[in-house]
C-alpha positions as CSV (number, residue, x, y, z in Angstrom):
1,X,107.1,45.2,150.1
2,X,106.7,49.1,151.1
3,X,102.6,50.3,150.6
4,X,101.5,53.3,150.6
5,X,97.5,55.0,150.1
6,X,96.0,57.6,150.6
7,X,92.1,57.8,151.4
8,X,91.1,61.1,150.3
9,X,87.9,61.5,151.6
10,X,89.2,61.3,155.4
11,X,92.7,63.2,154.1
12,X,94.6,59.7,155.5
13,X,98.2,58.6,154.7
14,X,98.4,55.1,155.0
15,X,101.9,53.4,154.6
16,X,103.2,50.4,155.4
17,X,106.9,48.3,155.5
18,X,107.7,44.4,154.7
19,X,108.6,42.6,157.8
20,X,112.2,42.3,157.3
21,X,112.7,45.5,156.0
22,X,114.0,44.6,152.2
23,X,113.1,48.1,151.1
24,X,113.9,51.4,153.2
25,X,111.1,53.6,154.3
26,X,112.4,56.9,155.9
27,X,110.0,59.8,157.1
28,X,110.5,63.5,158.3
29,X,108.3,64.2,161.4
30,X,109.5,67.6,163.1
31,X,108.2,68.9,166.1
32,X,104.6,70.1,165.0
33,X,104.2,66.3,164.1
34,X,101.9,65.1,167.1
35,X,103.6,61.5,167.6
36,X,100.9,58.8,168.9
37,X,102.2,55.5,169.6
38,X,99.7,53.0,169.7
39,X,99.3,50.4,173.2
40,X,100.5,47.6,170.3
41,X,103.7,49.1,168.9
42,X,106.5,49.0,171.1
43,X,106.7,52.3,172.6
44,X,110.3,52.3,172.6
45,X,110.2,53.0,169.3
46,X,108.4,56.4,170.1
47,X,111.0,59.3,169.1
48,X,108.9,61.5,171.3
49,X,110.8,59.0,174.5
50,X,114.4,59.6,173.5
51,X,115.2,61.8,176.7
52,X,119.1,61.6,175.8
53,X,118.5,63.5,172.6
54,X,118.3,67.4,172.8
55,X,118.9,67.7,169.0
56,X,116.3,65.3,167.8
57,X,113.1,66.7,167.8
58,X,114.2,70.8,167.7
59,X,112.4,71.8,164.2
60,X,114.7,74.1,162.6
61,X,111.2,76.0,162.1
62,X,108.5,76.1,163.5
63,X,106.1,73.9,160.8
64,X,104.0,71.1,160.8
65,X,106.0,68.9,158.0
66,X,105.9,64.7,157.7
67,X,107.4,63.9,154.2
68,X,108.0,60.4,153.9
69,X,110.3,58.4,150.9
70,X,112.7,55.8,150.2
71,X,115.8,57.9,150.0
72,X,116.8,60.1,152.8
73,X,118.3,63.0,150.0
74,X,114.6,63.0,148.7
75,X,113.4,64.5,152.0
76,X,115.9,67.2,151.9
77,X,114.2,68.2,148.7
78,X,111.8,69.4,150.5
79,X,111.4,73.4,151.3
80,X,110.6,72.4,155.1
81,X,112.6,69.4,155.8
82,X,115.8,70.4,157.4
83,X,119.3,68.7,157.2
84,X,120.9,68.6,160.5
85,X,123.1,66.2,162.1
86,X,121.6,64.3,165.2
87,X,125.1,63.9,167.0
88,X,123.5,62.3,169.5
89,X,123.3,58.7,167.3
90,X,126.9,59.4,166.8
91,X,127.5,56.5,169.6
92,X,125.5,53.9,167.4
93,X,126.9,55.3,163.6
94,X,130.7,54.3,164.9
95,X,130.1,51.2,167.2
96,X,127.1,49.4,165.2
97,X,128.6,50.5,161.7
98,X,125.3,51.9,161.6
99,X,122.4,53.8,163.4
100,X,119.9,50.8,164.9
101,X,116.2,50.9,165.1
102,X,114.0,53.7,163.9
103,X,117.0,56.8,164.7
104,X,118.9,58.1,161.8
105,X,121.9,60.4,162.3
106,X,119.6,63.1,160.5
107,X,117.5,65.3,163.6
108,X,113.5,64.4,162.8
109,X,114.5,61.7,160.1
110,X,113.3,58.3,161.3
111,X,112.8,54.8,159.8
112,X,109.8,53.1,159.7
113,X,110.1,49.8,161.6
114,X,109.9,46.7,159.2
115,X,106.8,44.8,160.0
116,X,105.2,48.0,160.9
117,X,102.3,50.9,159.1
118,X,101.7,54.3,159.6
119,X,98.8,56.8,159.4
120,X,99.0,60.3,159.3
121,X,96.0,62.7,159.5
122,X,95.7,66.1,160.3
123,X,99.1,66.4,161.4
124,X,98.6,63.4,163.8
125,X,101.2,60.0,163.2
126,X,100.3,57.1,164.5
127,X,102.5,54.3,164.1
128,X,101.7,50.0,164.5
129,X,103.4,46.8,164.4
130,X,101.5,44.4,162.2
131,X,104.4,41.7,162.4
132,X,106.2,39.8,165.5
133,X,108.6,37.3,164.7
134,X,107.2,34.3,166.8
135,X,109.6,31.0,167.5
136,X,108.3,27.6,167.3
137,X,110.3,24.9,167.9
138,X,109.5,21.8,165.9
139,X,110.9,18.7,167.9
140,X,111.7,15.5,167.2
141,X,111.7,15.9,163.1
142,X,114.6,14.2,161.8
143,X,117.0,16.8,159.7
144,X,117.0,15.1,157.0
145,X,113.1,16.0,156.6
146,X,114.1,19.4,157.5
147,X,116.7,19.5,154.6
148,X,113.7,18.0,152.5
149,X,111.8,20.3,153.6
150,X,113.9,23.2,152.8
151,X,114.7,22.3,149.2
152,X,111.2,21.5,148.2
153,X,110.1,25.1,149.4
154,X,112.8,26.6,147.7
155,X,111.9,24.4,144.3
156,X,108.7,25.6,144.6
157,X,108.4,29.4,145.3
158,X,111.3,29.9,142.7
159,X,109.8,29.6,139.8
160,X,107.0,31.8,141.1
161,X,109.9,34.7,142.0
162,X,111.4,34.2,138.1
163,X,108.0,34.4,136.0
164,X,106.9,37.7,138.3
165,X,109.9,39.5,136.0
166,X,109.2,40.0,131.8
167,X,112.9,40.8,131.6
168,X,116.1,39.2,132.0
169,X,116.6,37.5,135.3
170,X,120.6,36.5,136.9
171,X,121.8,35.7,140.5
172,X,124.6,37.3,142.4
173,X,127.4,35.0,142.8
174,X,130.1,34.6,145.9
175,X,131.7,31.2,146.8
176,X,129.4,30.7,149.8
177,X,126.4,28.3,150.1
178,X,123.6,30.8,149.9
179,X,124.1,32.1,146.9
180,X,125.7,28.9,145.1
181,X,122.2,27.1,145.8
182,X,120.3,29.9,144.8
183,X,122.2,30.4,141.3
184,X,121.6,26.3,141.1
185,X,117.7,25.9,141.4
186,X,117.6,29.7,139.1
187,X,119.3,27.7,136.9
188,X,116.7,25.0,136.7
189,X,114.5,27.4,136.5
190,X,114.7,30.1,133.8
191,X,113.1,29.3,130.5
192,X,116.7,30.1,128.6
193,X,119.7,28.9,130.6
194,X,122.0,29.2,131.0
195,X,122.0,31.5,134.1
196,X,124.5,34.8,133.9
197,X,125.9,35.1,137.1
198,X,127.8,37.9,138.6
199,X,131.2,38.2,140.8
200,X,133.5,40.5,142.1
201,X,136.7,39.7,143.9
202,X,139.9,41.0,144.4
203,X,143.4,41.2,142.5
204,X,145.2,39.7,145.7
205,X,144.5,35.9,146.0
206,X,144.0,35.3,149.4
207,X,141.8,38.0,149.8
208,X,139.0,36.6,147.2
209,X,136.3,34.6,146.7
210,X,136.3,35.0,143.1
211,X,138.4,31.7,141.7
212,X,136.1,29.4,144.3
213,X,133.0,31.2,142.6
214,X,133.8,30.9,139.2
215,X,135.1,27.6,139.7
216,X,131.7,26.9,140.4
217,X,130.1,29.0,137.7
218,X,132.0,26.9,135.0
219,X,131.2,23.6,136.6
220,X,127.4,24.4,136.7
221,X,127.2,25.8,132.9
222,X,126.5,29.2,134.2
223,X,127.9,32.5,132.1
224,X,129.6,33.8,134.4
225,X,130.7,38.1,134.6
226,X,133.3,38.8,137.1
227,X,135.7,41.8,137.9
228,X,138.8,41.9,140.0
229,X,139.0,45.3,142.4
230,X,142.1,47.3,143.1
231,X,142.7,49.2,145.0
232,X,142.0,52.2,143.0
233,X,139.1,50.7,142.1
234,X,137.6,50.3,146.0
235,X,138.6,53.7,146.9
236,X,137.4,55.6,143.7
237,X,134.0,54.5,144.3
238,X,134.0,56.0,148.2
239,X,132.4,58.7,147.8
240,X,129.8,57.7,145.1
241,X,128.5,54.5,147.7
242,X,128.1,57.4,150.3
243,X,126.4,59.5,148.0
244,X,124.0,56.1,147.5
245,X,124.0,55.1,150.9
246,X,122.3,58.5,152.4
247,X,123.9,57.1,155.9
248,X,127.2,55.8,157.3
249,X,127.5,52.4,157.1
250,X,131.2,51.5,157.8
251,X,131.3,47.9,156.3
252,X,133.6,47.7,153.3
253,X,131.7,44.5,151.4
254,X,129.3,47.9,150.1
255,X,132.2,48.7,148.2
256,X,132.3,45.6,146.5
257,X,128.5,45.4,146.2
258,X,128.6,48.5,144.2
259,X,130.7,47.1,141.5
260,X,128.4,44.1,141.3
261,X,125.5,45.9,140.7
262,X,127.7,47.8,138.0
263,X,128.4,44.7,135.8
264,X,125.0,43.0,136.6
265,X,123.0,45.8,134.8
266,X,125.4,45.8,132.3
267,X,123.7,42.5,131.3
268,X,120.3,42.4,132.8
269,X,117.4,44.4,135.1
270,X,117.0,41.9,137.8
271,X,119.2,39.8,140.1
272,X,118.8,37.1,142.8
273,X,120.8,37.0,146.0
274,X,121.0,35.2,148.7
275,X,120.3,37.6,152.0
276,X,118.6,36.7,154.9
277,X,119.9,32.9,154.9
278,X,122.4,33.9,157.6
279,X,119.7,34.9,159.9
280,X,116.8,32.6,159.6
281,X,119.1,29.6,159.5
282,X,122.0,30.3,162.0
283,X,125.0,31.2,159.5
284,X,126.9,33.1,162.3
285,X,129.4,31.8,164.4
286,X,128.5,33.7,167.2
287,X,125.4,31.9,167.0
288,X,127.4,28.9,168.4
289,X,128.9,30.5,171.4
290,X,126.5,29.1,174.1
291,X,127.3,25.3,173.4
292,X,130.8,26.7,173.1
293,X,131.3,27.5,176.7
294,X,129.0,25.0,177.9
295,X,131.5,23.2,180.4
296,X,133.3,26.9,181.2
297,X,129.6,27.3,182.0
298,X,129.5,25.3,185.0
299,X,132.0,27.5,187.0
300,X,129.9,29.8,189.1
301,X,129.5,33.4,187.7
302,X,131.2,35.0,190.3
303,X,134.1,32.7,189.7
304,X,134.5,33.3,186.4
305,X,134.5,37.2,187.0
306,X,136.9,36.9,189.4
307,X,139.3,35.2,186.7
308,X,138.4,37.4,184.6
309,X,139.5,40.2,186.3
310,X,142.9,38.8,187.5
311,X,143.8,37.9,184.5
312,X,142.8,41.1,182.0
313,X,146.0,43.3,182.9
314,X,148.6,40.3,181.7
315,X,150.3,40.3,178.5
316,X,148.1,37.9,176.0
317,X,148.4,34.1,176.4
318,X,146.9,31.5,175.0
319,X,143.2,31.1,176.2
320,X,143.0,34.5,177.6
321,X,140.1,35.8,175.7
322,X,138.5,32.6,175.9
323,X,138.4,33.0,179.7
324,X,137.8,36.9,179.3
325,X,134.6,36.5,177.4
326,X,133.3,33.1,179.5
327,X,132.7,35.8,182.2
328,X,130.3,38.2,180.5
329,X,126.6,37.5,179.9
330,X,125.8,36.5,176.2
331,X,124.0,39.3,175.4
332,X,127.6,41.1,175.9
333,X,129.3,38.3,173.8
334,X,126.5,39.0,171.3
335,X,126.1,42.8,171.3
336,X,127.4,44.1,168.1
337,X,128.9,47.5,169.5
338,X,131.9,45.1,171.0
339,X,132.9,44.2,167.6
340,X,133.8,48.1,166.6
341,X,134.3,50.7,169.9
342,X,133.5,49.7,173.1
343,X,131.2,51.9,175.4
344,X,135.2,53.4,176.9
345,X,136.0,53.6,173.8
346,X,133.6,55.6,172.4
347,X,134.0,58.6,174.9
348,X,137.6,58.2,174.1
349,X,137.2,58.9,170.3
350,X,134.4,61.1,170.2
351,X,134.4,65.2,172.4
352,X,131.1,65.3,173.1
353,X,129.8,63.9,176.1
354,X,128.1,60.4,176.0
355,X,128.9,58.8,179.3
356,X,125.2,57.7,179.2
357,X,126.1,55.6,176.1
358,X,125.3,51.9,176.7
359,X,125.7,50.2,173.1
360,X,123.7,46.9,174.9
361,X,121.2,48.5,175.5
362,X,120.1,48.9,172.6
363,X,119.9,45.2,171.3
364,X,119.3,44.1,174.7
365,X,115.4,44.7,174.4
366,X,115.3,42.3,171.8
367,X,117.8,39.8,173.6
368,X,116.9,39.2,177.2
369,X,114.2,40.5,179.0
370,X,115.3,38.3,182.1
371,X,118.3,41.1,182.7
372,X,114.9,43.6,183.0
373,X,111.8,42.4,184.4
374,X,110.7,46.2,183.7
375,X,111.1,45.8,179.8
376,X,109.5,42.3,180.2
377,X,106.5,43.4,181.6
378,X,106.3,46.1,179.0
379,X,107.2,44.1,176.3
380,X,104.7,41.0,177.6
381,X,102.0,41.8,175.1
382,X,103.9,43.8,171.9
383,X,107.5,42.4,171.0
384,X,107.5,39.8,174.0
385,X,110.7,38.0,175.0
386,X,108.5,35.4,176.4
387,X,106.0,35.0,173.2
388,X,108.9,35.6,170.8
389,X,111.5,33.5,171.9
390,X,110.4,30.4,173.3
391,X,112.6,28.3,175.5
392,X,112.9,25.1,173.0
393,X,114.4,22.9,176.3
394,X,118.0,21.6,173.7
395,X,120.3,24.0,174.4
396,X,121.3,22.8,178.3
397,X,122.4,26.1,179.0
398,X,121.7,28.6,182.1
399,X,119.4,31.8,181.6
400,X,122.4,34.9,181.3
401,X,121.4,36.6,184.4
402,X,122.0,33.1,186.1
403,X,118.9,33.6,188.3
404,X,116.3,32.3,187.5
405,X,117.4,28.9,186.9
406,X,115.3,28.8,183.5
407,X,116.6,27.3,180.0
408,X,117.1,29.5,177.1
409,X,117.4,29.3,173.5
410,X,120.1,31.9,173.3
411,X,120.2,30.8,169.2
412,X,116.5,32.0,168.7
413,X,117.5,35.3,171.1
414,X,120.4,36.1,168.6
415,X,118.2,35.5,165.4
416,X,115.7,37.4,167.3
417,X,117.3,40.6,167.9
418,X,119.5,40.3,164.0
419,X,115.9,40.4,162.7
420,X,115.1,44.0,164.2
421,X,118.7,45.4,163.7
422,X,121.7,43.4,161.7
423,X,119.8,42.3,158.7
424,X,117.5,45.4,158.1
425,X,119.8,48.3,159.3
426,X,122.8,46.7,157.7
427,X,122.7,43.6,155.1
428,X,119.3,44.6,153.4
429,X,120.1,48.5,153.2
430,X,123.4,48.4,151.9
431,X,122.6,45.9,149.0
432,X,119.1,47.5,148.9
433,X,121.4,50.7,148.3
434,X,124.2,49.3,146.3
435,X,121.3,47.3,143.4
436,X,119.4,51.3,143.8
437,X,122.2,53.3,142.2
438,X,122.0,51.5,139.1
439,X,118.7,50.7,138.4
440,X,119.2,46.8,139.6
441,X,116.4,45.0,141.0
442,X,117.3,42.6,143.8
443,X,115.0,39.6,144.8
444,X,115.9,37.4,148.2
445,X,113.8,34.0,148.2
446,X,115.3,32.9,151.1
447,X,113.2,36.3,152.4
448,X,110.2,34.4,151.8
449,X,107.6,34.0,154.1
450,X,107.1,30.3,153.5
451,X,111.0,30.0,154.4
452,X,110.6,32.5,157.3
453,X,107.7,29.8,158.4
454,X,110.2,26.8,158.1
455,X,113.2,29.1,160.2
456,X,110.8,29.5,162.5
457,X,110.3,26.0,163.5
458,X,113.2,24.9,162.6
459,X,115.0,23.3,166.0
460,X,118.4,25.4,167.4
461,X,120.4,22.1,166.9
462,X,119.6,21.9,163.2
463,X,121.4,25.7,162.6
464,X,124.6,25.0,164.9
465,X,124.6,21.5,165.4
466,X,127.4,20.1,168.2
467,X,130.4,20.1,165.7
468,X,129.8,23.8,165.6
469,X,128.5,23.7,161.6
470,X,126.6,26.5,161.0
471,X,123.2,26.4,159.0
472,X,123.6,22.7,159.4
473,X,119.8,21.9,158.4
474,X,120.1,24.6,155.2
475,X,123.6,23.0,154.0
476,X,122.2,19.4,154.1
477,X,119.8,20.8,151.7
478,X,122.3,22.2,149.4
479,X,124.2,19.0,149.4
480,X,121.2,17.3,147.9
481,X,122.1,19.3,144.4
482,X,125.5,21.4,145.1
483,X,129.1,19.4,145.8
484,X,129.9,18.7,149.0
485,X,133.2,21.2,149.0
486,X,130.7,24.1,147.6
487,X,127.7,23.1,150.3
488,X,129.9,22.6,153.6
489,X,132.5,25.5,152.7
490,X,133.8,27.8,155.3
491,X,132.3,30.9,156.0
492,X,134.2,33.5,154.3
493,X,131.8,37.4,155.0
494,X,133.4,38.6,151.7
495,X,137.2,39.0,152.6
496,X,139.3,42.3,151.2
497,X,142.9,43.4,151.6
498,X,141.4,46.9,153.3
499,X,143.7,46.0,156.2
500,X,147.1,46.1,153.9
501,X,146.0,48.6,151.5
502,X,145.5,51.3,155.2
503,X,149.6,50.2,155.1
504,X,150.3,51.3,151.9
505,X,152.3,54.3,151.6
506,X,150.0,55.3,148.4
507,X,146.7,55.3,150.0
508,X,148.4,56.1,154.1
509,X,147.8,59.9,153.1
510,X,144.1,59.5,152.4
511,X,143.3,57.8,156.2
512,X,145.8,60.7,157.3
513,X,144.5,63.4,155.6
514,X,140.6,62.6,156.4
515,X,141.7,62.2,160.0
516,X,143.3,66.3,160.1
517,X,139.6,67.1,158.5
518,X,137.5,70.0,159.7
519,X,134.8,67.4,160.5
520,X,137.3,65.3,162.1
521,X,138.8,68.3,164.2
522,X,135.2,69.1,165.3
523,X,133.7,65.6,166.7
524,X,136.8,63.6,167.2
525,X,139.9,63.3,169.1
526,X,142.2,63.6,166.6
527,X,145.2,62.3,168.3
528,X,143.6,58.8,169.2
529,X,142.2,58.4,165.4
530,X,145.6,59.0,164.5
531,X,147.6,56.7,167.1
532,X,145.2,54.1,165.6
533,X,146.1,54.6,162.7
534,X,149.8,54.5,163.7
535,X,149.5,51.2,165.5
536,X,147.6,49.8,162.3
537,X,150.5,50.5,160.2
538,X,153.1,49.5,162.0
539,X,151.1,45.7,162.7
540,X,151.1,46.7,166.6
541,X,147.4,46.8,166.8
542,X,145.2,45.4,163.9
543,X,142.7,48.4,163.6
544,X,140.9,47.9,160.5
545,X,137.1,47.9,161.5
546,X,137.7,51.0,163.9
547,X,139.7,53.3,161.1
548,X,137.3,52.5,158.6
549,X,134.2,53.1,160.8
550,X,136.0,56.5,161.6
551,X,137.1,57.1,158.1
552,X,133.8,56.2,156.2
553,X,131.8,58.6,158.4
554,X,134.1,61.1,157.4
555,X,133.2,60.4,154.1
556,X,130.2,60.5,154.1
557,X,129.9,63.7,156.4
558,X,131.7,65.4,153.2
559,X,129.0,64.0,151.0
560,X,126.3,64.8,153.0
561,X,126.8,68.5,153.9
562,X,129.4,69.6,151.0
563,X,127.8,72.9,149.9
564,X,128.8,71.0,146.3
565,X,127.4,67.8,147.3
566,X,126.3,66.1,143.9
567,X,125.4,62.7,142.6
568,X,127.8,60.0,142.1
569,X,128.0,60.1,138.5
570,X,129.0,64.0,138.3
571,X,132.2,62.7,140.2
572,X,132.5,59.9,137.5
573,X,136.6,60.4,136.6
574,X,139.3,59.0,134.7
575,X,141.8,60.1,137.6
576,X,142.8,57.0,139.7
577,X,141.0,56.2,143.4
578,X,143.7,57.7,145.4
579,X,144.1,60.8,143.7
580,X,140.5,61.4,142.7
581,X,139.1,60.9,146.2
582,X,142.0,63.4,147.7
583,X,141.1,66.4,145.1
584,X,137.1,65.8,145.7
585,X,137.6,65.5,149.2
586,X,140.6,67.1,151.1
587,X,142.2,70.7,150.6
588,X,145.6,70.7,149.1
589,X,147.2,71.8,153.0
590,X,145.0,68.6,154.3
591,X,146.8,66.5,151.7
592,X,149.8,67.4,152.5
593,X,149.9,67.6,155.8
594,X,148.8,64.3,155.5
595,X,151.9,63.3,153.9
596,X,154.5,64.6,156.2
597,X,156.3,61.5,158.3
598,X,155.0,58.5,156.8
599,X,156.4,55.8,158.2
């Protein structure tokens, strides 16, 4: 929950955010704000430290203004709060698909950590971590307790979650296991089944979820409400999830998100999903990448760079990038900035000068404090390596700096640093935003702290086990109640046909035209964006995640700073996606300059 009180009589704001971050809590602090970090919040954290950023703490006047809300565009409303682009966070807003940790891309606009409170008094801010997430390794309980375990908890607090709300209650519905077990014991649990369940997928087959989930709706007596996108349908609703979202965030499931929320309060106020089971119970394959190089492993580091090396300049083989990545340290494998641009990458793309830019850097804190003993010493008594993630002696692997010789449970170190960056800065916003824009309530039991308690204990073998299943302890749950094809499916991450649809002639000018923007002209290098593009659609290069992180923060920029920026329902049209988001977006020259030599 977000808290916030004021004490009058000592003129004290008091607020505070949940420990996973389920609701958003942004604040405007400009220079006149004096910043005190207490000795027990990670002074990392501390704005006032960010020594690469010129742009972030210059007040565009000179005032002593903190504003504080749960939308960004509230701030703004503001006569002293100041909406400026902090281009030093563009790094982290293209790589990460989002801006990690308490930066926004607005200059003196910061989140409040989750598990973290706030005071401000006479023009002092103090900020304080109430929370650390602290792992515990259970051993030597079977997993089928575990699985007991699990299920009983989740019998238990559900009906508590249900009777909180006097109005209509329904569940979220994909084809994964999360959210199939939570519609199940909902199910059993509202006083007038059966459960409504909602579902969006997409018109092309192979890119949906949908007949899986409503083959599972029928089967379990739910009423099931389900749409099928188009096209037009995902890109007419660009602009109004950036008008939702306040911030880039370049992953394309928002879209799909948005038209769940749609037909969910269509039919009732308040909606359970299944967030947050990925990250307290190792749902991520990456998760299993330790064990999966643990014989590669025994090759001595420098060996395996050396392969490495020889081998990166040769055309692709098979069991190239297996041998590639064996050589890098695992908070490298891990680091989410390698899925998007890499560090080379991201001077490449961008004209402003970030050769400082180390996108590990900023997860690595949370990661590994053996690659640092600096950062361990400083994090020993506030977000602790060694307190947080404890060494549970199972995984038989080698500490990543290969020094010290110590074990390491690089599963915990993974779930450890998704905690403070993944799951609030990304999963939990963009649904938190998506349920916001029309009036949806969202509850997440598996965000409970009673199943936070049992994650926390929970052995690393019982989330990946050695056949590399992930959430192996959660699914054995599920299969108490759910059918085995439904609790031991594959891990789908809400598939869409984005990557054919940027090869469609029809929507080609839209990517082209954004890309020969004024905003694009002015932070990008426009020929690169484009030869992406190029090598996308002619299948040379599959570019999808790096177009669309370039191409959503274009949209949004045009959201965000239009002089005509307004909500998303004064766009609402009857014109189709393509040609509604080209005439709110793009000038009729941009268009069709967009246009010329399609391939």
């Amino acid at each position: 929950m977000l808290l916030s009180s004021t004490t009058l009589n000592e003129r004290e704001l008091i607020a505070a955010r949940d420990v996973f971050g389920i609701k958003p809590f942004y604040y405007y602090c400009d220079a006149g704000c004096d910043l005190d970090y207490n000795s027990d919040y990670d002074s990392a954290y501390d704005p006032s430290h960010d020594t690469d950023s010129d742009s972030a703490h210059t007040p565009a006047q000179n005032t002593n203004t903190f504003a504080f809300a749960s939308e960004i565009k509230a701030l703004f409303a503001h006569p002293n709060c100041h909406k400026k682009l902090n281009s030093d966070h563009l790094p982290e807003a293209l790589s990460f698909e989002y801006v990690p940790n308490q930066n926004t891309i607005y200059a003196n606009v910061y989140k409040l950590m989750p598990g973290s409170y706030l005071s401000y008094k006479e023009g002092t801010l103090s900020i304080n971590s109430y929370h650390q997430f602290t792992f515990d390794s259970e051993q030597g309980v079977p997993l089928d307790d575990w699985a007991d375990e699990i299920d009983s908890t989740l019998v238990e607090l559900m009906p508590e979650y249900a009777k909180e709300s006097k109005k209509e209650v329904g569940s979220l519905l994909s084809s994964g296991i999360d959210s199939s077990y939570i519609a199940y014991i909902l199910n059993e649990t509202v006083p007038t089944p059966p459960l409504q369940t909602f579902s969006v997928g997409y018109k092309h087959a192979i890119h949906t979820e949908l007949p899986d989930a409503l083959s599972f709706a029928k089967g379990a007596g739910f009423t099931s409400h389900s749409k099928k996108l188009t096209a037009d349908d995902f890109f007419d609703a660009v602009s109004k999830v950036f008008y939702h979202l306040d911030e880039p965030l370049a992953n394309p499931s928002a879209i799909a998100l948005y038209y769940a929320g749609l037909i969910a309060k269509e039919n009732c106020d308040v909606v359970f999903s299944g967030e947050g089971a990925d990250e307290l119970f190792g749902g991520y394959h990456i998760y299993g990448e330790d064990y999966h190089y643990r014989w590669y492993k025994l090759i001595p580091a420098s060996l395996r760079t050396a392969i490495a090396k020889m081998i990166s300049p040769l055309p692709s083989f098979k069991g190239k990038n297996y041998l590639i990545r064996g050589a890098k340290q695992m908070v490298d494998k891990y680091s989410r900035p390698n899925f998007v641009f890499s560090d080379e990458e991201v001077n490449k793309l961008l004209k402003g000068k970030y050769s400082h830019y180390k996108g590990v850097d900023l997860t690595r804190r949370y990661f590994d404090a053996e690659d640092d003993t600096k950062k361990r010493a400083k994090h020993s008594d506030k977000d602790s390596y060694k307190n947080n993630i404890k060494d549970s002696g199972e995984s038989g692997s080698k500490d990543s700096n290969e020094k010290s010789g110590k074990k390491k449970d690089y599963i915990q170190a993974m779930q450890y640093a998704d905690f403070h960056t993944w799951l609030p800065d990304n999963i939990l916003l963009k649904i938190d935003r998506m349920s916001a824009a029309h009036g949806l309530e969202v509850r997440f039991p598996f965000l409970d702290r009673r199943m936070l308690d049992i994650a926390l204990a929970l052995p690393s073998e019982y989330k990946v086990d050695q056949k590399q299943q992930v959430k192996a302890a959660l699914r054995k749950a599920a299969a108490s109640v759910l059918p085995s094809e439904v609790a031991y499916r594959k891990k789908l991450g809400m598939p869409s046909p984005l990557a054919e649809w940027m090869r469609d002639p029809k929507y080609v000018p839209l990517f082209r035209a954004a890309f020969n923007s004024e905003v694009a002209r002015e932070l990008f290098d426009v020929t690169y964006i484009h030869e992406l593009l190029a090598d996308h659609i002619k299948k040379k290069t599959p570019n999808l995640q790096k177009i669309w992180s370039v191409y959503s923060f274009i949209m949004w920029y045009e959201q965000a700073f239009s002089e005509s920026s307004e909500s998303s329902e004064d766009n609402e049209g009857s014109e189709d996606g393509a040609d509604a988001l080209s005439k709110q977006t793009f000038n009729e020259k941009d268009t069709a300059d967009a246009t010329e030599d399609l391939p």
